[in-house]
C-alpha positions in Angstrom: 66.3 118.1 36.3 63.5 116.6 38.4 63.6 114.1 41.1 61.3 112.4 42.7 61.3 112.3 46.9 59.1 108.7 47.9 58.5 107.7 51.7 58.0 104.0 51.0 55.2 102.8 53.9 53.3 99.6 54.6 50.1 101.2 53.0 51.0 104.4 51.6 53.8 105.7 49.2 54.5 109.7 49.9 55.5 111.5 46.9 57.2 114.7 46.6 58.6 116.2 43.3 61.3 119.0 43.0 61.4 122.3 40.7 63.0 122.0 37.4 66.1 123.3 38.8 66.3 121.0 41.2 66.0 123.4 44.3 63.0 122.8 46.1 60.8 120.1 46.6 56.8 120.3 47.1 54.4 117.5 48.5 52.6 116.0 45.5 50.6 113.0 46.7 50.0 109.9 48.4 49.4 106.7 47.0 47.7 104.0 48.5 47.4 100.5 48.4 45.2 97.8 50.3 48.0 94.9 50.9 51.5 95.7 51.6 52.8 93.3 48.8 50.4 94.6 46.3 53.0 96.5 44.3 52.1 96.5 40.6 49.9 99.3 40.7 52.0 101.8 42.8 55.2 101.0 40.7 52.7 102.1 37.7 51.9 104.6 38.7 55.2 105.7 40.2 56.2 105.1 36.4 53.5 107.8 35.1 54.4 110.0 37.3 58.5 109.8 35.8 56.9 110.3 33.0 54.8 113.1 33.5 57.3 115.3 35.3 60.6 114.3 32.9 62.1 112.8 36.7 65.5 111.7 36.0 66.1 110.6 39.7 64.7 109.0 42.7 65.2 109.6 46.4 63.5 107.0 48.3 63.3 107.3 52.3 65.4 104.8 54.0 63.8 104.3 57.7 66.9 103.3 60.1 66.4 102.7 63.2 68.0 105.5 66.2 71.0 104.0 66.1 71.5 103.8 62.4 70.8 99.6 62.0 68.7 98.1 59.9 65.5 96.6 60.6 62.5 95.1 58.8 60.8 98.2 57.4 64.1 99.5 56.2 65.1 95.9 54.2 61.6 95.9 52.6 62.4 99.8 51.6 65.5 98.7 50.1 64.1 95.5 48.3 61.1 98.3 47.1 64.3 100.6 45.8 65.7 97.8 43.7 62.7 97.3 42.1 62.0 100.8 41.4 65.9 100.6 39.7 64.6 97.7 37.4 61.0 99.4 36.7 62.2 102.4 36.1 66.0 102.1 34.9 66.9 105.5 37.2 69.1 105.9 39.9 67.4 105.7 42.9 69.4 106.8 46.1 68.7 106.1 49.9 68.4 108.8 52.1 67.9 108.0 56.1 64.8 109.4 56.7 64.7 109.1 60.7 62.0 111.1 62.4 60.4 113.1 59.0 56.8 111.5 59.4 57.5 113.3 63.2 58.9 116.4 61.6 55.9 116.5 59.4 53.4 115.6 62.2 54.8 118.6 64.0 54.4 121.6 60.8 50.9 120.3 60.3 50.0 120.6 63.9 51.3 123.9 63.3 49.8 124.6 60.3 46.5 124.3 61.7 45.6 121.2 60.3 43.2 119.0 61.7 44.0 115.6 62.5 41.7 114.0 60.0 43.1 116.0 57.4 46.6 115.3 58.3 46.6 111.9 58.0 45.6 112.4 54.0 48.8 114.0 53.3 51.8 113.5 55.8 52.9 110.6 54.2 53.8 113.1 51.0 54.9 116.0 53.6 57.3 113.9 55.0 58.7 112.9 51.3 59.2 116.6 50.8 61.3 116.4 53.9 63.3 113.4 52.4 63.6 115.1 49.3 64.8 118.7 50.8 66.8 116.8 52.7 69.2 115.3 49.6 68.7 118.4 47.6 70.2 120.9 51.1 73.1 118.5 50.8 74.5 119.0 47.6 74.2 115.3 46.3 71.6 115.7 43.7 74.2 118.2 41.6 77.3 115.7 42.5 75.3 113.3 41.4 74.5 115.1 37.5 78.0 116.8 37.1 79.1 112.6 37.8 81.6 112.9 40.9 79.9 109.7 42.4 
């Protein structure tokens, strides 16, 4: 079972994919678009990638703000997630995804990376982040055996 980890962005759409089993999840890579409401070609290709890996769920990166509200980025996200539902006809599930571009900032730095470089792939860094996050919880196997 395969699921797909997204960090929805004004510009950019990190991917991350999971194993087969559903254990780990690795950056995979970023798409970009010139305008923010020019959508068709990164739900296509959003679509070949489902295909392509046999992803039977989505985790798309719900940006809260610090004290868990909702603001403008995040209602965009979720009007992004409903059209990935209608696209796609998978689940897609919200995962709060507060300070994972930071997070992933921080193991590049650490990694060596230099900043020009970095800015080519923490967008899908931080969807592996997303992604590890929902698969550490436990959620993704609730979610197949059907308790939610």
């Amino acid at each position: 079972m395969r699921i797909l980890g997204l960090d929805y962005g004004s510009r950019t759409v990190g991917v991350a994919i999971s194993d087969p089993l559903g254990v780990t999840a690795q950056p995979l890579l970023t798409i970009e678009r010139k305008e923010e409401n020019k959508l068709r070609k990164t739900l296509a290709r959003i679509e070949s990638l489902i295909a392509e890996y046999q992803v039977e769920k989505i985790v798309l990166g719900l940006p809260r703000n610090m004290d868990y509200s909702v603001g403008e980025r995040a209602e965009k996200t979720m009007e992004f997630a409903q059209m990935l539902r209608r696209r796609t006809g998978l689940a897609v599930f919200l995962w709060d995804e507060r300070l994972t571009t930071v997070a992933a900032e921080k193991v590049l730095i650490e990694s060596g990376i230099r900043r020009e470089n970095r800015k080519e792939v923490i967008d899908q860094v931080a969807a592996a982040f997303i992604l590890e996050g929902f698969l550490a919880s436990g959620k993704a196997q609730e979610e197949t055996e059907g308790d939610i």
